[in-house]
C-alpha positions as CSV (number, residue, x, y, z in Angstrom):
1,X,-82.0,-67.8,-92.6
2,X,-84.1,-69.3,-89.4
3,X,-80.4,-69.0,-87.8
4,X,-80.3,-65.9,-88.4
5,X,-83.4,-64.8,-87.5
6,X,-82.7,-66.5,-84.1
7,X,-79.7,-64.4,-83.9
8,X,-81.8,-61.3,-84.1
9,X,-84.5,-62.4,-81.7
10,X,-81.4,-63.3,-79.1
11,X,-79.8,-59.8,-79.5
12,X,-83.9,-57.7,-78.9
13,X,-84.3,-60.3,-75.8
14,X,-81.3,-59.5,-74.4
15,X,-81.9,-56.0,-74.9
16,X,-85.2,-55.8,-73.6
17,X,-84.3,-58.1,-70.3
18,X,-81.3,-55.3,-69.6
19,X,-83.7,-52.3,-69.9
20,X,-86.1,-54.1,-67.9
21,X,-89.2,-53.2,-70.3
22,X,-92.4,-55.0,-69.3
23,X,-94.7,-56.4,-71.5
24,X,-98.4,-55.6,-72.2
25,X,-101.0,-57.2,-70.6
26,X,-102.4,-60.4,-72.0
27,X,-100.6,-60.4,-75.1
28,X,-100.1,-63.1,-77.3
29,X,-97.2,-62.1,-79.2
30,X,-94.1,-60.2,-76.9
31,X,-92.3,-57.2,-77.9
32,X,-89.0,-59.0,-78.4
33,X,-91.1,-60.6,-81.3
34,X,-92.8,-58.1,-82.8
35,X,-89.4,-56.2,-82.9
36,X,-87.9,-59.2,-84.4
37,X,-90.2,-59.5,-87.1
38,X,-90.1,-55.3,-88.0
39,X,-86.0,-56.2,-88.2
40,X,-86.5,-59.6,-90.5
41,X,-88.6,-57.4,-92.5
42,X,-85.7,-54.8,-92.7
43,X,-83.2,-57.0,-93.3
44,X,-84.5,-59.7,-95.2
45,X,-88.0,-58.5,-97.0
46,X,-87.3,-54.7,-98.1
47,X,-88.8,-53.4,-94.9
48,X,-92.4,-54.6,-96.1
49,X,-93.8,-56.0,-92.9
50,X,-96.6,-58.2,-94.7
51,X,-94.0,-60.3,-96.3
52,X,-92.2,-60.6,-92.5
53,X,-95.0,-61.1,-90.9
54,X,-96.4,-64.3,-93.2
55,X,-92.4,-65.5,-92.6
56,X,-92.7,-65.6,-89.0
57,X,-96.4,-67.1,-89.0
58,X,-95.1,-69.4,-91.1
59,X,-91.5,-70.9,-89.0
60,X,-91.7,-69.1,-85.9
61,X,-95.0,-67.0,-84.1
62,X,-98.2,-69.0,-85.0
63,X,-100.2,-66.6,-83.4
64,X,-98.9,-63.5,-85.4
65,X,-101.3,-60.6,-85.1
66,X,-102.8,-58.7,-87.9
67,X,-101.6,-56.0,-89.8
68,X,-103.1,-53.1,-87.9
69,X,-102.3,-54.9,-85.0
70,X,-99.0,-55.2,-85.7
71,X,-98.6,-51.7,-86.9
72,X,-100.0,-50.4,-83.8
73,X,-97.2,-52.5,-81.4
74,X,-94.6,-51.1,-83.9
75,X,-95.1,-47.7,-83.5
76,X,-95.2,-48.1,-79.4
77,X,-91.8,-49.7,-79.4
78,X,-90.3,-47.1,-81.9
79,X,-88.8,-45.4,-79.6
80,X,-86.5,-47.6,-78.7
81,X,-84.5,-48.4,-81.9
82,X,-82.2,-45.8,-81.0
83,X,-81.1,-47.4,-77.4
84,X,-80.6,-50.7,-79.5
85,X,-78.0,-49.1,-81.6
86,X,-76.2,-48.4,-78.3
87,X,-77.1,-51.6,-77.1
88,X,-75.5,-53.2,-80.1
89,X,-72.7,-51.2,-79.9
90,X,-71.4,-52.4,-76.2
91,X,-72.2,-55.8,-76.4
92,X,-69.9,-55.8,-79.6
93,X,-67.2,-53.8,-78.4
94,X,-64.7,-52.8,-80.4
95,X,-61.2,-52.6,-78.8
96,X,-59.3,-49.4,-79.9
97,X,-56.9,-48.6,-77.3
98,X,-54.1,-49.1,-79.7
99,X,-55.2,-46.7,-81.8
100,X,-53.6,-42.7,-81.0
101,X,-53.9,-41.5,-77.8
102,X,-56.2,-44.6,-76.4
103,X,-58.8,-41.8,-77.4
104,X,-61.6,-43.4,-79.1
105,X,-62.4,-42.7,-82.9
106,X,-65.6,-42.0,-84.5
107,X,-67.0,-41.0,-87.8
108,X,-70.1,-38.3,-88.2
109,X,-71.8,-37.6,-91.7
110,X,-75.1,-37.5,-93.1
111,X,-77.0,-38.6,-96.3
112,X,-80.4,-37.5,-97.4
113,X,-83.8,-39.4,-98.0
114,X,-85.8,-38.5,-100.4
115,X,-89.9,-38.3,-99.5
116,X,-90.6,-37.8,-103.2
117,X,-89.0,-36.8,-106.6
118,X,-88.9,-32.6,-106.8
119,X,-91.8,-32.2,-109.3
120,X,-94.0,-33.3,-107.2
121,X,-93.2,-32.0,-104.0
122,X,-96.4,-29.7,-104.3
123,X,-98.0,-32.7,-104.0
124,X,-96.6,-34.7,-101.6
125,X,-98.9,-36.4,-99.5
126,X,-96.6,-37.5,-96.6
127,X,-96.0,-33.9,-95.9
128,X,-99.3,-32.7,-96.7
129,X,-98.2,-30.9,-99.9
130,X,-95.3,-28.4,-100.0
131,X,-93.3,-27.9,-97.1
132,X,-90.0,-26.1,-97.4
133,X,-88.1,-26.8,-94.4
134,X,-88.4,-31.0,-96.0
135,X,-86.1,-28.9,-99.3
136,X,-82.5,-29.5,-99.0
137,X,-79.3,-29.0,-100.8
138,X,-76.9,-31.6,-101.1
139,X,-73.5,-30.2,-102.0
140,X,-71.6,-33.1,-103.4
141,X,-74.2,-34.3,-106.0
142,X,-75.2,-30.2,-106.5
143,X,-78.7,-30.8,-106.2
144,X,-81.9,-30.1,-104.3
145,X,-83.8,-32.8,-102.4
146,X,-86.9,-32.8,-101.2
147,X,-87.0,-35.2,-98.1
148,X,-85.1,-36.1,-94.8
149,X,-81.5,-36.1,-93.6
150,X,-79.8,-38.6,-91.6
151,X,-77.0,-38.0,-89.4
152,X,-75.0,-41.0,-88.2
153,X,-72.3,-41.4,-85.9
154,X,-70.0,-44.5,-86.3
155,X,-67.1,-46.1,-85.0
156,X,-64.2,-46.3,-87.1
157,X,-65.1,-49.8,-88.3
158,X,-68.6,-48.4,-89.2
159,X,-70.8,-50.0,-86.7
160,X,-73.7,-47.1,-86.4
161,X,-73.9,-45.6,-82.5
162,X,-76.1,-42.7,-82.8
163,X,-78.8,-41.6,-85.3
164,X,-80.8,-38.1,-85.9
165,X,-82.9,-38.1,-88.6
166,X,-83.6,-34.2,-89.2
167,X,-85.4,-32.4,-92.1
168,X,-83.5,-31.8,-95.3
169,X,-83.0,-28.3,-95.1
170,X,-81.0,-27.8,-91.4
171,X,-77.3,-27.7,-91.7
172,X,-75.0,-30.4,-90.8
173,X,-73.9,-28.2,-87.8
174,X,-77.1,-28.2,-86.3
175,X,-78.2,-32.1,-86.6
176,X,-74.8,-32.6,-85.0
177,X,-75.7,-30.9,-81.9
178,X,-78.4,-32.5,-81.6
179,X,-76.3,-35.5,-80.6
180,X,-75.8,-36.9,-77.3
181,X,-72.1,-35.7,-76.6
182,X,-71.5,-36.8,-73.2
183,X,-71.9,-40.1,-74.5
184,X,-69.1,-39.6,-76.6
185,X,-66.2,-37.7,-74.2
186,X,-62.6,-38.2,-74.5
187,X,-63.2,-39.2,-78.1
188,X,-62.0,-37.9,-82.2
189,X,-64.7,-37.5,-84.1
190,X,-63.4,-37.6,-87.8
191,X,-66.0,-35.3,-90.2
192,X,-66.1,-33.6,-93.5
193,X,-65.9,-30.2,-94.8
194,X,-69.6,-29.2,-93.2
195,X,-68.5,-29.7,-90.1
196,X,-66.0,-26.9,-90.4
197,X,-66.5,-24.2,-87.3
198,X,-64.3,-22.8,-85.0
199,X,-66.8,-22.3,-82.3
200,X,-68.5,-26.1,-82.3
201,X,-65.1,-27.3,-82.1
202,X,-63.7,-25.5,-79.1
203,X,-67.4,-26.1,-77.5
204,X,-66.9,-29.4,-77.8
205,X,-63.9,-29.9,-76.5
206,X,-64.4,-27.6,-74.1
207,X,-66.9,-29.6,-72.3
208,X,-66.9,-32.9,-73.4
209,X,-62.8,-33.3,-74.2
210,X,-64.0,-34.6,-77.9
211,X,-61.8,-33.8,-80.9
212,X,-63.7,-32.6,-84.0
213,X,-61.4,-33.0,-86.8
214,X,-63.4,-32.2,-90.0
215,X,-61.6,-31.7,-93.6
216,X,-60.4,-28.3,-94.1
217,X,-61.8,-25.8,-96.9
218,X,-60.0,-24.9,-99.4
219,X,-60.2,-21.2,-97.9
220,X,-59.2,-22.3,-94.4
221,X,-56.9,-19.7,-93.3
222,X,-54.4,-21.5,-91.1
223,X,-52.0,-23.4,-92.3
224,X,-53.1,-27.3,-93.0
225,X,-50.9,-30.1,-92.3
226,X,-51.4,-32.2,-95.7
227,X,-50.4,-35.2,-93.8
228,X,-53.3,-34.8,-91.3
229,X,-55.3,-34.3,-93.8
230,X,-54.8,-36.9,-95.9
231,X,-55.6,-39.4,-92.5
232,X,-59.0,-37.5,-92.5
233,X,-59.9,-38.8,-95.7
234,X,-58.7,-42.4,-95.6
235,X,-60.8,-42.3,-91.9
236,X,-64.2,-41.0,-93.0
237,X,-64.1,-43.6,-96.5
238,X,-65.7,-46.4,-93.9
239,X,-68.7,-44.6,-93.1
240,X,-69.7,-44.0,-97.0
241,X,-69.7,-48.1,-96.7
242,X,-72.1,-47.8,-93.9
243,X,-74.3,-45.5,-96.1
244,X,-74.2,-48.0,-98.4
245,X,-75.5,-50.7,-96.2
246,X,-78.4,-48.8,-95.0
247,X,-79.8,-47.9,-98.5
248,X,-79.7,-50.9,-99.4
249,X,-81.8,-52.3,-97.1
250,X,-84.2,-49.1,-97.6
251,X,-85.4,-49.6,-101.0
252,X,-86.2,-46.4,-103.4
253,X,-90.2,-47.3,-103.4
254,X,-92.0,-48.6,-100.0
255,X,-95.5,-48.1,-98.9
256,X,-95.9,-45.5,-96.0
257,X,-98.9,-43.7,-95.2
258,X,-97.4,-41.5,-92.7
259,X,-94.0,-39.8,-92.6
260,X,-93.4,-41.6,-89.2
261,X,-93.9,-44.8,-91.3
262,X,-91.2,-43.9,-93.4
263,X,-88.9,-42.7,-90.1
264,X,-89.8,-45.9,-88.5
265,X,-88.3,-48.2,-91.7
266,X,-85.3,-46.0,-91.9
267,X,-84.4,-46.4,-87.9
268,X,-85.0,-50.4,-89.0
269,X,-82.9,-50.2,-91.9
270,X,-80.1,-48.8,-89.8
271,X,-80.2,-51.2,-86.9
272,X,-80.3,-54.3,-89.3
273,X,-77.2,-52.8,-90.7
274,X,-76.0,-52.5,-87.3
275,X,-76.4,-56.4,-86.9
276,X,-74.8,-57.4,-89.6
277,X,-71.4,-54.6,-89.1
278,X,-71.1,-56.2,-85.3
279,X,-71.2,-59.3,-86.8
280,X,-74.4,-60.7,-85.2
281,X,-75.8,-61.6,-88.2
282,X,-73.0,-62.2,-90.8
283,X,-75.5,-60.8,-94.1
């Protein structure tokens, strides 16, 4: 595990070294460290950061801060779990020029997060009681959720590249614009049946030359080319592995205070799955 751990720390120092980030003032304990840890935690701990924290005091940062102190560095260097994904993602690149039209080939989809179970959403305290825009529908288990959805763009082997984490109740449409499509041009983006408009896809390849190819309806009224079709679904089946990763290392009960809390171990959870899918850390 110390390996391991290593492996991480090498990854956020890099990282931090290439975005040129400076450190506070008369710390004791670097950002590349306190990152480290909130990852271990992630990874390793079931995102508690108590259990990290006594890990790395004990084999690797003698002079770990407190809890509130730690929380407090956290939260500063949230903001940049997104650009490690990215960073991740070109250090560890994948080659797929043999693959097509030397276009390269992603994967988009979402899953939700529950806050809390329905009967007591009137309760909630991370929302402050009942709020309906957290209140989503989730088609393929044909139930209500009361929570967060995650949209996650992937590369066909899975590796996560870009992450929105949106309120339950906007449509997959919308989260996907939210993402950062010039990051993305001259690229196939493999979806499902959600993603299905006429207008995002000529938009988007329009001005960015990216392919949306989502499933088809079963109401889509030009002709579908079963065999194209049928190379949708075997493409997207990676990224439900991905999913799988990431909820597994975001256990059903954690201690948050704060819905930020909650966003801040879910943006972890992703990026240690990230690790381990680039093959950085092999578990």
């Amino acid at each position: 595990m110390d390996d391991l751990v290593i492996s991480i720390f090498i990854t956020i120092d890099d990282f931090l070294q290439a975005e040129r980030i400076e450190e506070p003032k008369n710390v004791t304990v670097y950002n590349s460290e306190i990152l480290t840890t909130a990852i271990v935690a992630a990874k390793f701990f079931g995102n508690n950061f108590v259990m990290a924290m006594s890990y790395m005091k004990q084999h690797f940062i003698p002079a770990m801060l407190s809890k509130s102190q730690f929380i407090r560095r956290i939260y500063r260097l949230k903001k940049y779990l997104t650009r490690i994904l990215d960073f991740i993602y070109n250090d560890r690149y994948i080659d797929v020029s043999d693959i097509e039209d030397k276009k390269e080939v992603y994967i988009v989809d979402s899953f939700p997060v529950k806050i809390c179970e329905n009967a007591r959403k009137n309760r909630c305290r991370l929302t402050k009681g009942y709020n309906k825009k957290y209140l989503g529908y989730i088609a393929s288990k044909k139930e209500y959720v009361y929570g967060l959805k995650v949209s996650v763009l992937t590369t066909l082997q899975g590796l996560p590249v870009d992450v929105i984490i949106a309120d339950a109740s906007e449509h997959d449409i919308k989260i996907f614009d939210k993402h950062e499509m010039s990051l993305f041009s001259r690229s196939k983006i493999y979806a499902d049946k959600a993603y299905n408009s006429r207008d995002l896809e000529d938009e988007l390849f329009r001005n960015y030359d990216v392919e949306l190819l989502p499933i088809r309806k079963n109401n889509y009224k030009q002709e579908i080319d079963e065999q194209a079709e049928a190379l949708k679904y075997k493409r997207r089946k990676r990224i439900e592995t991905t999913f799988s990763e990431i909820q597994f290392r975001f256990p059903k009960f954690l201690h948050c205070v704060k819905l930020d809390g909650l966003i801040l171990k879910l943006f972890l959870a992703i990026v240690a799955t990230a690790l381990k899918l680039s093959g950085i850390t092999p578990i």
